[in-house]
C-alpha positions as CSV (number, residue, x, y, z in Angstrom):
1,X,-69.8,-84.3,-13.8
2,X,-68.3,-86.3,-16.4
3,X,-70.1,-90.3,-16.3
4,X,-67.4,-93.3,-17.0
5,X,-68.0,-97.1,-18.2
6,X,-67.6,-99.7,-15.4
7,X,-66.7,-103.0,-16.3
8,X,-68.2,-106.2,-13.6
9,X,-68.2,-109.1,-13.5
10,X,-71.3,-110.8,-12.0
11,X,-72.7,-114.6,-11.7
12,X,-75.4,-114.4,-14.1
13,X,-78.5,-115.9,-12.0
14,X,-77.0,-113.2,-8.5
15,X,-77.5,-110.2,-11.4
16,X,-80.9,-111.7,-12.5
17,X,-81.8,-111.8,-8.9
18,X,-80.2,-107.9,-8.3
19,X,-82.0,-106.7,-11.0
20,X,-85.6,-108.0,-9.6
21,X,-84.8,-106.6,-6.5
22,X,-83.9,-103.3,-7.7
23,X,-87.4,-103.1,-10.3
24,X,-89.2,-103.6,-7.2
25,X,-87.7,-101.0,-5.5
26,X,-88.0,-98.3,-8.1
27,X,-84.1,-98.6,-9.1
28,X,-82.1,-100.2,-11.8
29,X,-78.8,-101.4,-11.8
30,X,-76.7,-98.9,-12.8
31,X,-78.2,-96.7,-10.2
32,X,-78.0,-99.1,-7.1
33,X,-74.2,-99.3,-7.8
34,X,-74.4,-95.8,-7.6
35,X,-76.1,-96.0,-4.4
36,X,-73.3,-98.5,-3.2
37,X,-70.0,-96.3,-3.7
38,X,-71.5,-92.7,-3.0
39,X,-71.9,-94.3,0.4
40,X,-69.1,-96.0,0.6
41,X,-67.4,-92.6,-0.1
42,X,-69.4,-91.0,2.2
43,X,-68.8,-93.3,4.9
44,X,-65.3,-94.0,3.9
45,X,-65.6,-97.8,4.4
46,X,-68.5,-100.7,2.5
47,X,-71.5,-99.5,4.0
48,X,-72.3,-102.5,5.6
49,X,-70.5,-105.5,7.9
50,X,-68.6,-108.3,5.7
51,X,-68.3,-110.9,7.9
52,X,-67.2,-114.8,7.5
53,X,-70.2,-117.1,7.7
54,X,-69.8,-118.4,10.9
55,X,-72.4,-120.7,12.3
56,X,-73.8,-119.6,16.0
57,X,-74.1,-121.8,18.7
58,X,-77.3,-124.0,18.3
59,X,-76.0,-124.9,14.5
60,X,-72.9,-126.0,15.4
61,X,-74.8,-128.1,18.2
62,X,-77.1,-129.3,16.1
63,X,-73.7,-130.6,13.2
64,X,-71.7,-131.8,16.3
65,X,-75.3,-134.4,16.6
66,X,-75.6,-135.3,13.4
67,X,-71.7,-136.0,13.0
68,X,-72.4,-138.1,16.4
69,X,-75.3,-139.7,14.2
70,X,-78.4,-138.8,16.3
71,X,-81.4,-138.7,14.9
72,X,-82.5,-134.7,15.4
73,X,-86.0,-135.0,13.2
74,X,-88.1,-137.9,14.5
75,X,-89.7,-140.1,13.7
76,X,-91.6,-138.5,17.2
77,X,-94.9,-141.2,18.9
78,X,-97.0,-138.3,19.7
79,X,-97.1,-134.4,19.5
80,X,-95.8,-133.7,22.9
81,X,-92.9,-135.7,21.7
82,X,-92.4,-133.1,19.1
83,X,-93.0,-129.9,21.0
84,X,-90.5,-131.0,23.4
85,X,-87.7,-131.5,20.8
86,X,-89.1,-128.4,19.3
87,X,-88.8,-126.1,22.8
88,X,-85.3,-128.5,23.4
């Protein structure tokens, strides 16, 4: 198996953060990416979902209040007033 030079490029503080995660998992970078496409090859598509951030149902509730200006934090009188906004 001949090895080849990749060239990425990668927001500095997302590789920082990569390479921390990697350490503590026993694997470097180099390696990981490895990881990534033999999978990928093997599976014949990314080996995981890529999906839009779309917000589910109670956080678009929770913008469509706060763009109606209601106040969804309190100030709350008592404990009980809390819990029930909590369990709302």
């Amino acid at each position: 198996m001949k090895n080849v030079n990749v060239t990425l490029r990668v927001d500095e503080d997302l590789k920082k953060q990569a390479e921390t995660l990697f350490s503590e998992l026993g694997l470097n970078l180099t390696t990981a990416f490895n990881i990534f496409l033999r999978q990928s090859v093997r599976e014949q598509q990314i080996p995981f979902r890529v999906t839009k951030n779309v917000p589910n149902a109670v956080t678009l509730a929770a913008m469509d209040a706060a763009e109606r200006g209601e106040d969804l934090y309190g100030p709350y009188d008592s404990v009980s007033d809390l819990m029930k906004a909590l369990n709302a």
